[in-house]
C-alpha positions as CSV (number, residue, x, y, z in Angstrom):
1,X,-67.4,-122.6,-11.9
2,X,-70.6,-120.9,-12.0
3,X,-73.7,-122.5,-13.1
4,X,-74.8,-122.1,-16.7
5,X,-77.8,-122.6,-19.2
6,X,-78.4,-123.0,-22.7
7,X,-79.1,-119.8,-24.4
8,X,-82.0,-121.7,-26.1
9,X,-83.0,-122.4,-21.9
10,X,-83.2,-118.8,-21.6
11,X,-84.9,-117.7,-24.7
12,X,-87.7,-120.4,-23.8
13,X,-88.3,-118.7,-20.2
14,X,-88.5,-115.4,-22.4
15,X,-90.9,-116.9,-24.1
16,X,-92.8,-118.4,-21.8
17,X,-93.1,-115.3,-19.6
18,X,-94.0,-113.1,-22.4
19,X,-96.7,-115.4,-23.5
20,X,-98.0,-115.2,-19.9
21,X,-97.9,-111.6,-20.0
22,X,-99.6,-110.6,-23.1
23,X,-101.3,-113.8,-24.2
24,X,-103.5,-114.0,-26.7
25,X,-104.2,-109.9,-26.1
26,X,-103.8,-107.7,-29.3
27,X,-103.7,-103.7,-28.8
28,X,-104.2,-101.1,-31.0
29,X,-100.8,-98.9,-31.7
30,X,-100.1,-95.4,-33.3
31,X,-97.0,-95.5,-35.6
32,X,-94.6,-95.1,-38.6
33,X,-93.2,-97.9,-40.8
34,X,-89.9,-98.1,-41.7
35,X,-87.4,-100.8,-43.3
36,X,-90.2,-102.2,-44.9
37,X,-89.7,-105.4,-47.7
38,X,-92.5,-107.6,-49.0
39,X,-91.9,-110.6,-50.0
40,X,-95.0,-111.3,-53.2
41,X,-93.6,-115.6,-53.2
42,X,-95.0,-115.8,-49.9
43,X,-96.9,-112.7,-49.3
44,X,-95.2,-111.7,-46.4
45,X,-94.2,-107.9,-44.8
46,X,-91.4,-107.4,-42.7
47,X,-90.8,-103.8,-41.6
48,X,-90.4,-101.6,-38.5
49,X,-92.7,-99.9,-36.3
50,X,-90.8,-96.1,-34.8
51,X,-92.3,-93.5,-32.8
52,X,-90.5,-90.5,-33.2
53,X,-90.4,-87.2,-31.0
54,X,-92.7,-84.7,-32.5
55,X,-90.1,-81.9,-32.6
56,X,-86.7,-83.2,-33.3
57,X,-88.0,-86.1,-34.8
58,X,-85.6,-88.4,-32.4
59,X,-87.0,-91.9,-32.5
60,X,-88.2,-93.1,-29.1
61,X,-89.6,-96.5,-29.8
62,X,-88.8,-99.2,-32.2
63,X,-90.2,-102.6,-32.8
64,X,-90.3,-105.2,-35.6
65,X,-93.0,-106.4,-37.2
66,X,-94.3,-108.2,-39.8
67,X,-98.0,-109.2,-41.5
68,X,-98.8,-112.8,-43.2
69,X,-101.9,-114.3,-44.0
70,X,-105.1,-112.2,-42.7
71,X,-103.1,-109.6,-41.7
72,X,-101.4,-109.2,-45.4
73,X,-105.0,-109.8,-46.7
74,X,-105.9,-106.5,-44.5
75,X,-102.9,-104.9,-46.0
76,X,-104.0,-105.2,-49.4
77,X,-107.4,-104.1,-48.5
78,X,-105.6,-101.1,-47.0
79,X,-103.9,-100.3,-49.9
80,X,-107.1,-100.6,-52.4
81,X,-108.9,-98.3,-49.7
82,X,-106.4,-95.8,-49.5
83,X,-104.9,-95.4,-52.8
84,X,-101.8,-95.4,-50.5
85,X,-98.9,-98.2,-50.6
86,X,-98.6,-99.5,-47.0
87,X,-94.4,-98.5,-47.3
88,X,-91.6,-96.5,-45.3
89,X,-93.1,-93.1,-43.6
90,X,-96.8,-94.3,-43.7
91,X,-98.3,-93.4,-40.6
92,X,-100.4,-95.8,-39.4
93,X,-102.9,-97.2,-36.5
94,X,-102.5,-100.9,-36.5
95,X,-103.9,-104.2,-34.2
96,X,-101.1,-106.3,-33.0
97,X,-100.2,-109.0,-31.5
98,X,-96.9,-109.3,-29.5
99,X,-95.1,-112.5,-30.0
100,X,-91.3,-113.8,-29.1
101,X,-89.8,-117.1,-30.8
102,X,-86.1,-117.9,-29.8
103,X,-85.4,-118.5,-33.4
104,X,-86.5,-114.9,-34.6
105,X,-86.7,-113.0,-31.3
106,X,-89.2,-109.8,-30.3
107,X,-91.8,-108.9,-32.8
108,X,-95.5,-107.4,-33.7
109,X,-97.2,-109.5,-35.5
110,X,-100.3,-107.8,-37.6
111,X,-103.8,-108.0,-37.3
112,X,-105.7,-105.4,-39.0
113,X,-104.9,-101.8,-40.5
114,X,-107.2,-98.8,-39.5
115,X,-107.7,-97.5,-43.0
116,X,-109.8,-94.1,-41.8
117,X,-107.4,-93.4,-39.4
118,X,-104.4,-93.1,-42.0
119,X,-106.7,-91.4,-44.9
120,X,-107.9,-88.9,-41.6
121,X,-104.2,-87.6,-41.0
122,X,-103.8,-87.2,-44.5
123,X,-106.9,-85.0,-44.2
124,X,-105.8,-82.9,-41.3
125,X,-102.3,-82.2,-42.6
126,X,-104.2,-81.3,-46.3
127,X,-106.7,-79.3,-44.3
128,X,-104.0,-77.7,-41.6
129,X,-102.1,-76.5,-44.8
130,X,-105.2,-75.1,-46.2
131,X,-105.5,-73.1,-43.5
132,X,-102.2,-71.4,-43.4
133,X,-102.2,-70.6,-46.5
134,X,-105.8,-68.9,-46.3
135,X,-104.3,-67.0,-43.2
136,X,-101.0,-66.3,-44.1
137,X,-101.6,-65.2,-47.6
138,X,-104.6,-63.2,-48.3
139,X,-103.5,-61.0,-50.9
140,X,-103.3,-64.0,-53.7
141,X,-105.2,-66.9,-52.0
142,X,-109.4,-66.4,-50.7
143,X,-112.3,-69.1,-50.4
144,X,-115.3,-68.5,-51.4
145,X,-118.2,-71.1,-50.7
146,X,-116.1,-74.0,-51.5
147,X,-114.0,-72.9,-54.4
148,X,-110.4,-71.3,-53.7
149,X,-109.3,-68.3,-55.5
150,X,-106.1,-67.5,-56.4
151,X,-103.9,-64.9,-58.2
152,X,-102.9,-68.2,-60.5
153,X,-106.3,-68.6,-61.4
154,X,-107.0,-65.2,-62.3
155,X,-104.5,-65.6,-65.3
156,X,-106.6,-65.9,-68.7
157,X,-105.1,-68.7,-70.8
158,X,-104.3,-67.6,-74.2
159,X,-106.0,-68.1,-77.5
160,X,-103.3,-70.7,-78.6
161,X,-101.2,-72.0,-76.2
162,X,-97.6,-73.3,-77.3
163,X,-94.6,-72.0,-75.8
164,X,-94.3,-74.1,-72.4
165,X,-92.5,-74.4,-69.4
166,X,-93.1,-78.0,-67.8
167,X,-92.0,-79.5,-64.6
168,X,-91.4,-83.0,-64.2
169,X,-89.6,-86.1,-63.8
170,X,-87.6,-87.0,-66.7
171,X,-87.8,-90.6,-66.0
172,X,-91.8,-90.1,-65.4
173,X,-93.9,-92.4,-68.1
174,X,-96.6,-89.6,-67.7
175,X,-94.1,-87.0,-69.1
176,X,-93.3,-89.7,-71.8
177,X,-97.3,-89.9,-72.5
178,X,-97.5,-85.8,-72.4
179,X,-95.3,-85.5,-75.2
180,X,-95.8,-88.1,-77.2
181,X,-100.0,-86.6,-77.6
182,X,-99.0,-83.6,-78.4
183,X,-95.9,-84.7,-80.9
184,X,-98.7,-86.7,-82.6
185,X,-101.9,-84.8,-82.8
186,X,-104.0,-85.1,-85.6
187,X,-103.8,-81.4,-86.5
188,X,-99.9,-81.4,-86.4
189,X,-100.0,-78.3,-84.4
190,X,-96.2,-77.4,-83.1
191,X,-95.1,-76.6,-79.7
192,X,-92.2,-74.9,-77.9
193,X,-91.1,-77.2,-74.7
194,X,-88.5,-75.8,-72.1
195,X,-88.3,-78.9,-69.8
196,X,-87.2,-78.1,-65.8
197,X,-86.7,-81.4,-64.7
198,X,-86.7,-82.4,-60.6
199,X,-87.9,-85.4,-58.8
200,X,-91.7,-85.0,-57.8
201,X,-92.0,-87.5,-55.2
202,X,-90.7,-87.1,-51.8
203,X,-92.0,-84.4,-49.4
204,X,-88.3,-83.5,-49.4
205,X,-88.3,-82.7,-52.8
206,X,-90.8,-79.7,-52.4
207,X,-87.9,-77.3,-52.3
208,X,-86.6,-78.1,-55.3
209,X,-89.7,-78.2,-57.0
210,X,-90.5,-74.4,-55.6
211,X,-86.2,-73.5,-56.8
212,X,-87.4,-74.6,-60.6
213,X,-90.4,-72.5,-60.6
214,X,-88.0,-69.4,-59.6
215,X,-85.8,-70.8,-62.7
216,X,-88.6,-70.5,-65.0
217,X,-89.6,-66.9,-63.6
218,X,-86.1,-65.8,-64.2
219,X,-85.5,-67.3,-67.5
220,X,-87.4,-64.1,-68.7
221,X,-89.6,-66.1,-71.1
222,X,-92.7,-65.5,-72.4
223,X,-94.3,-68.8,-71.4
224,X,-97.9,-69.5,-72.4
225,X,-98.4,-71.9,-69.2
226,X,-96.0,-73.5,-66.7
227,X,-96.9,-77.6,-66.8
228,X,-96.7,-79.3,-63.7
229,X,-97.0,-83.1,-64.7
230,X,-96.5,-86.9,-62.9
231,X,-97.4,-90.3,-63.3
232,X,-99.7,-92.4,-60.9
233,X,-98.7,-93.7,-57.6
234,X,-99.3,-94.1,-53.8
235,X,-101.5,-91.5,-51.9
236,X,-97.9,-90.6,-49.8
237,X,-96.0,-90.1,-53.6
238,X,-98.2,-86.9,-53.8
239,X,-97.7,-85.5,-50.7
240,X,-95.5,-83.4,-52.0
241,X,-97.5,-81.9,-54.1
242,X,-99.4,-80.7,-50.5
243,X,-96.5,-78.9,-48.9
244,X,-97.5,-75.4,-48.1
245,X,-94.2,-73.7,-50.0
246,X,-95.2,-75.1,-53.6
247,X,-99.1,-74.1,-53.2
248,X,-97.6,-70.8,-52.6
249,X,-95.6,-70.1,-54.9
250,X,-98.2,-71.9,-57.3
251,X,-101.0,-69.8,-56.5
252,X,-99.0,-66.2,-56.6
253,X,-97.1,-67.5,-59.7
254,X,-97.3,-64.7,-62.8
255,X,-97.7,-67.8,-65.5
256,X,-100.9,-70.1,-65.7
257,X,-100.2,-73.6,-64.3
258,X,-101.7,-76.5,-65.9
259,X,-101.5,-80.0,-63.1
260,X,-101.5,-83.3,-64.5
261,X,-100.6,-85.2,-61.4
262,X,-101.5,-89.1,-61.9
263,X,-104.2,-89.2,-59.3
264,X,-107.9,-90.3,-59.6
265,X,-108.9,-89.7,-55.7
266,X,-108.6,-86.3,-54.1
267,X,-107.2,-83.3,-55.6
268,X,-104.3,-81.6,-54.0
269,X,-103.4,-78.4,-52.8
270,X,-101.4,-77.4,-55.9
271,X,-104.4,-78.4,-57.8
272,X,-106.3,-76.4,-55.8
273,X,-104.0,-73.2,-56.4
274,X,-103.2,-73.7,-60.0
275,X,-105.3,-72.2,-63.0
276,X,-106.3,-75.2,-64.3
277,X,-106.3,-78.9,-62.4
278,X,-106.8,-82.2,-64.8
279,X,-106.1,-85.6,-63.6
280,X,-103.3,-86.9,-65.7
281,X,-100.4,-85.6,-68.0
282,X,-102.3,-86.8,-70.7
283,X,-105.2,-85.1,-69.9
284,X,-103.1,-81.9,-69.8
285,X,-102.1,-82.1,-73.4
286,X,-105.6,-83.1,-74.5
287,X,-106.5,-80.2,-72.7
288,X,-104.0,-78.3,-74.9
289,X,-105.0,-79.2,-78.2
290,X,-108.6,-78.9,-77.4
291,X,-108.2,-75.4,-76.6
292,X,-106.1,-74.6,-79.9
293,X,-108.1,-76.6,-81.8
294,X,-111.4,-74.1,-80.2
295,X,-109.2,-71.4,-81.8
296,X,-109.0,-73.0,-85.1
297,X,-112.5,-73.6,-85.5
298,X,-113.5,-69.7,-84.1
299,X,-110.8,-68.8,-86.8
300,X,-112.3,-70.8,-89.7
301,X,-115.9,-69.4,-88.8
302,X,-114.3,-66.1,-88.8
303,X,-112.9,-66.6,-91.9
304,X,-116.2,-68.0,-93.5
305,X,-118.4,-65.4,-92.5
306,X,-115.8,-62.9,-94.0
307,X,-115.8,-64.5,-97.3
308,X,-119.6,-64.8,-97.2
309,X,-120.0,-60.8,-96.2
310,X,-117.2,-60.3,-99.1
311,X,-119.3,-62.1,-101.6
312,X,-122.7,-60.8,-100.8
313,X,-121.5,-56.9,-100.3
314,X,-119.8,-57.6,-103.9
315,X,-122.6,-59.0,-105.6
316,X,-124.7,-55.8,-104.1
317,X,-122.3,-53.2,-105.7
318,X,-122.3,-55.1,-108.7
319,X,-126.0,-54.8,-108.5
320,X,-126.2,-51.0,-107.8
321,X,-123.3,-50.6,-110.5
322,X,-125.4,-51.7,-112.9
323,X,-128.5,-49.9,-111.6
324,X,-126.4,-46.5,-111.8
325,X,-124.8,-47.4,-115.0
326,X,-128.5,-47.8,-116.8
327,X,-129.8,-45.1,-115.1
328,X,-127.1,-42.6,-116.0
329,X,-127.5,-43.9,-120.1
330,X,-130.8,-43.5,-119.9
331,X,-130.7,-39.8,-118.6
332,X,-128.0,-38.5,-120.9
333,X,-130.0,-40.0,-124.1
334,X,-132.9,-38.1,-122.6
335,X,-131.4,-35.1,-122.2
336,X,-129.7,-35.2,-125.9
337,X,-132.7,-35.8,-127.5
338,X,-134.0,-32.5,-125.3
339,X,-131.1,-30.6,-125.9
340,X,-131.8,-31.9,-130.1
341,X,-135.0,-30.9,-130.0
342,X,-134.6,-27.5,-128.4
343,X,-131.6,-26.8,-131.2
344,X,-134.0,-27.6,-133.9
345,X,-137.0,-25.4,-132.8
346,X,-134.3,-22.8,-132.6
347,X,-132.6,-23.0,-135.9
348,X,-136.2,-23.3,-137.4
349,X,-137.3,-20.3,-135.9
350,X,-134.2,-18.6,-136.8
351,X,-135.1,-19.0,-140.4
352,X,-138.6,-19.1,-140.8
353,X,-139.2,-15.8,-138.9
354,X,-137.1,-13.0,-140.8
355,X,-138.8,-15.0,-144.4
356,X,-142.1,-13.9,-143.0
357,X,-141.2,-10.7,-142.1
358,X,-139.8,-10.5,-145.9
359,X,-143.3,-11.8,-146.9
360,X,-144.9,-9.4,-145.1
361,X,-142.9,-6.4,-145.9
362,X,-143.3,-7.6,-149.5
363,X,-147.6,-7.4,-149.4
364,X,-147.1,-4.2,-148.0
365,X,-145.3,-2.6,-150.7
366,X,-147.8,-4.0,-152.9
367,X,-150.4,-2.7,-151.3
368,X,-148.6,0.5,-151.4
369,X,-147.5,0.3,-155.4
370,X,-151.1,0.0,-156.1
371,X,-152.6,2.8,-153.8
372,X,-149.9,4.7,-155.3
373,X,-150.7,4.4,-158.8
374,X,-154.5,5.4,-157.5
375,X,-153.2,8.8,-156.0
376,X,-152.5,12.5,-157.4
377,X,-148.7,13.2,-158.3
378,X,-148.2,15.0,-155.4
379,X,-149.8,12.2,-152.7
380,X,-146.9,10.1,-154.8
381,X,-144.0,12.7,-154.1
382,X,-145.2,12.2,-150.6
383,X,-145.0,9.1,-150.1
384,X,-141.7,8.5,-151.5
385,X,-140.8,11.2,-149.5
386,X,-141.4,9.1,-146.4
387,X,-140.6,5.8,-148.8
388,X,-137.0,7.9,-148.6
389,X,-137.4,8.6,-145.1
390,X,-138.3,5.1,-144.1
391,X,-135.4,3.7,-146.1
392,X,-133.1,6.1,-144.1
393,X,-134.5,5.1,-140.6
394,X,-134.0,1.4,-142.0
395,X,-130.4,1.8,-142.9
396,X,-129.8,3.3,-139.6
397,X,-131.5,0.5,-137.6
398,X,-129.5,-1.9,-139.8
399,X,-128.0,-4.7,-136.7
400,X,-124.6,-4.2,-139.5
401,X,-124.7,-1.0,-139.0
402,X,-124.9,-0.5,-135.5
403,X,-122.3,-3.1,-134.9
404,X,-120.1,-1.0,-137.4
405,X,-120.6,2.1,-134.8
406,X,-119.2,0.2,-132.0
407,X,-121.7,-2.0,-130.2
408,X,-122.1,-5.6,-130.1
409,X,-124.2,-7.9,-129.7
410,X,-124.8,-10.7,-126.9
411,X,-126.6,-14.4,-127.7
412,X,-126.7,-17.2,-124.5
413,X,-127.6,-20.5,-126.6
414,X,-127.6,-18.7,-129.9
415,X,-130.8,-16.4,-128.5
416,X,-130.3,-12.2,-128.0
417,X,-130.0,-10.7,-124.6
418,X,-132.0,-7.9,-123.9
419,X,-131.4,-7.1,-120.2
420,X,-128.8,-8.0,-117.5
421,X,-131.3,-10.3,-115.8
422,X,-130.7,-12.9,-119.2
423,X,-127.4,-13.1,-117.7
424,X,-126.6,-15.3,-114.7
425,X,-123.3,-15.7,-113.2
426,X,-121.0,-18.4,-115.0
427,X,-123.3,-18.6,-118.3
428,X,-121.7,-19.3,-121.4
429,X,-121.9,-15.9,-124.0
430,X,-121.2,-15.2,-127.3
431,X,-120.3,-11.5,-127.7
432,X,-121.2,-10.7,-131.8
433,X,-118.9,-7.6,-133.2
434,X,-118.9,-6.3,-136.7
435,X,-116.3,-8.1,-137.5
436,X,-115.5,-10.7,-135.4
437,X,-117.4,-13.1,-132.4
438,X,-116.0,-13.5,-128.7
439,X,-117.0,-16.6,-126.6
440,X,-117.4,-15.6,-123.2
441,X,-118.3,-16.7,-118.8
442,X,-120.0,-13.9,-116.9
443,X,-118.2,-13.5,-114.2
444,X,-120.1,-10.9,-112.4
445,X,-123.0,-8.3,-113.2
446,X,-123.6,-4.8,-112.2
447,X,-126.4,-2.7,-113.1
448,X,-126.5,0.9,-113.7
């Protein structure tokens, strides 16, 4: 029978010549973390270090590890650094120490955590992305200086927005806090919310994310903005929100997106491409209502200065009403008691001139009587030979007599006519016949 050992014999050599190798040596070593627990009783990490194949992702290398004491200290400090849980899929450069107990086999045991280096490949993927996209895409997406511009951004937000599209988790607490300030605003305004929920974390999950905003596209609907919203987390929970498929679609999308992703740090790419970037969902809806509320108030001024135009331009024609009103009074007054006065110098001359043509004719003939009784017989005959003659001429040039023969007799305003020039076009004429008076317009004159 062959000799044997203990396997505890054997482990011990292992031990033994491992500690001879390596020592008390630490090295620095390039990796991803996998199968990781943490234990808070004890504050102890157990996980997996992998290096994987570039291309087919085929793991080459794997080793477990685990961090207590200082080296879960430089964890935590890694993690308030970063903004990034030290979890599955973090790649990392960490100082290690190889050790090998019989009880618990082969493992790393960790040191320290290079915080630059993981926040640097973070950087070069964000900044490898950028890059493509500039290249790939320069139709919708230029830099200029340091801003990006983007078809997205070129979209004007409306006046008022509320009809809109949002994308999120429903089991996010930031979508909770989203609805719940806009459902409760002080102004009780009233929104229209289409909810496309899909899981926003998980790199993986970028295509799904990009298949919801083709859902919205083809629902047909008017949206006023397309809300991409999620709660805090880990630097690596919003790597999704850098993949190069989603900041495409986001910066040649048709609709204005709004981000509310949960982040304080760095903003991402879909920030970068979307209309309008703010840091949290609830900074989205305050965003929202502020802009509504802008409206509002614009509105109300509006609607004051209206009023106060109204008021003043009525109080004006009331003024110039008034104005006109006592003007007009005072000019029709004016001219009745011109048009009374004119009537009465005419009536009075109408009367008092054929009396003193009476008087006068009346002196005459007694002027005459007594030169007659003064004179010879025969100057007498004579004169009442032209008395008789006189009398004659007077009953022919009688105004009854000559109306009698077939004239008449035209008056404008109660005055004779005596040539065609007296008579304007559309004056007012009263034509006076032997018998009867004819109110007339002249229409037209002609001479002869």
């Amino acid at each position: 029978m062959e000799k044997h050992i203990k396997l505890s014999e054997l482990t011990t050599k292992i031990q033994r010549n491992i500690e001879d190798a390596f020592g008390s040596h630490a090295f620095w070593v390039v990796a991803d973390v996998t199968n990781h627990t943490y234990k808070a009783s004890n504050n102890y990490h157990y996980f997996e270090l992998v290096e994987k194949e570039a291309q087919s992702s085929r793991i080459v290398a794997k080793i477990a590890g685990r961090a207590w004491g200082a080296g879960a200290l430089r964890i935590t400090n890694f993690e308030r650094s970063t903004g990034q849980r030290f979890s599955n899929n973090v790649h990392v450069l960490v100082l290690v120490m190889v050790q090998y107990t019989p009880a618990f086999g082969l493992q790393l045991n960790l040191l320290d955590i290079d915080t630059s280096f993981t926040l640097g490949q973070f950087e070069k993927m964000r900044l490898a992305t950028l890059e493509l996209l500039l290249s790939r895409n320069p139709e919708f997406i230029q830099k200029v200086g340091d801003q990006y511009h983007t078809r997205n951004k070129s979209h004007v937000l409306r006046p008022v927005i509320q009809h809109l599209a949002v994308l999120s988790s429903d089991t996010s607490a930031g979508y909770q806090d989203f609805r719940h300030t806009l459902e409760h605003n002080p102004w009780n305004y009233k929104f229209r919310i289409d909810d496309y929920f899909t899981p926003v974390q998980g790199e993986a999950n970028a295509r799904s994310l990009v298949s919801r905003l083709v859902d919205i596209y083809e629902s047909g609907k008017a949206y006023d903005a397309v809300i991409l919203i999620r709660g805090g987390g880990a630097q690596t929970d919003f790597l999704i929100f850098d993949n190069y498929d989603l900041s495409r679609a986001i910066a040649k999308f048709p609709i204005p997106v709004i981000t509310g992703i949960g982040h304080q740090k760095n903003e991402t790419i879909s920030d970068l491409m979307a209309n309008t970037a703010l840091k949290t969902p609830t900074k989205v809806a305050e965003f929202i209502l502020a802009n509504n509320r802008l409206f509002e108030e614009r509105l109300i001024q509006t609607q004051k200065r209206v009023i106060i135009k109204t008021q003043q331009t009525f109080q004006f024609q009331q003024r110039r009403l008034a104005s006109l009103k006592s003007y007009f009074v005072s000019d029709v007054l004016g001219l009745l008691q011109h048009l009374q006065s004119t009537l009465s110098r005419v009536s009075g001359a109408m009367f008092v001139v054929p009396g003193m043509l009476l008087q006068n004719k009346e002196r005459s003939l007694q002027q005459l009587q007594r030169g007659l009784a003064s004179h010879t017989a025969n100057l007498i005959q004579q004169q009442q030979a032209k008395l008789l003659l006189y009398q004659t001429m007077i009953r022919l040039m009688d105004p009854v007599q000559i109306l009698n023969k077939g004239f008449a007799m035209i008056k404008i305003n109660g005055k004779i006519v005596r040539n065609e020039d007296e008579l304007p076009e559309g004056a007012e004429i009263t034509i006076t016949r032997a018998t009867e008076e004819v109110k007339a317009i002249v229409s037209s004159t002609t001479k002869r």
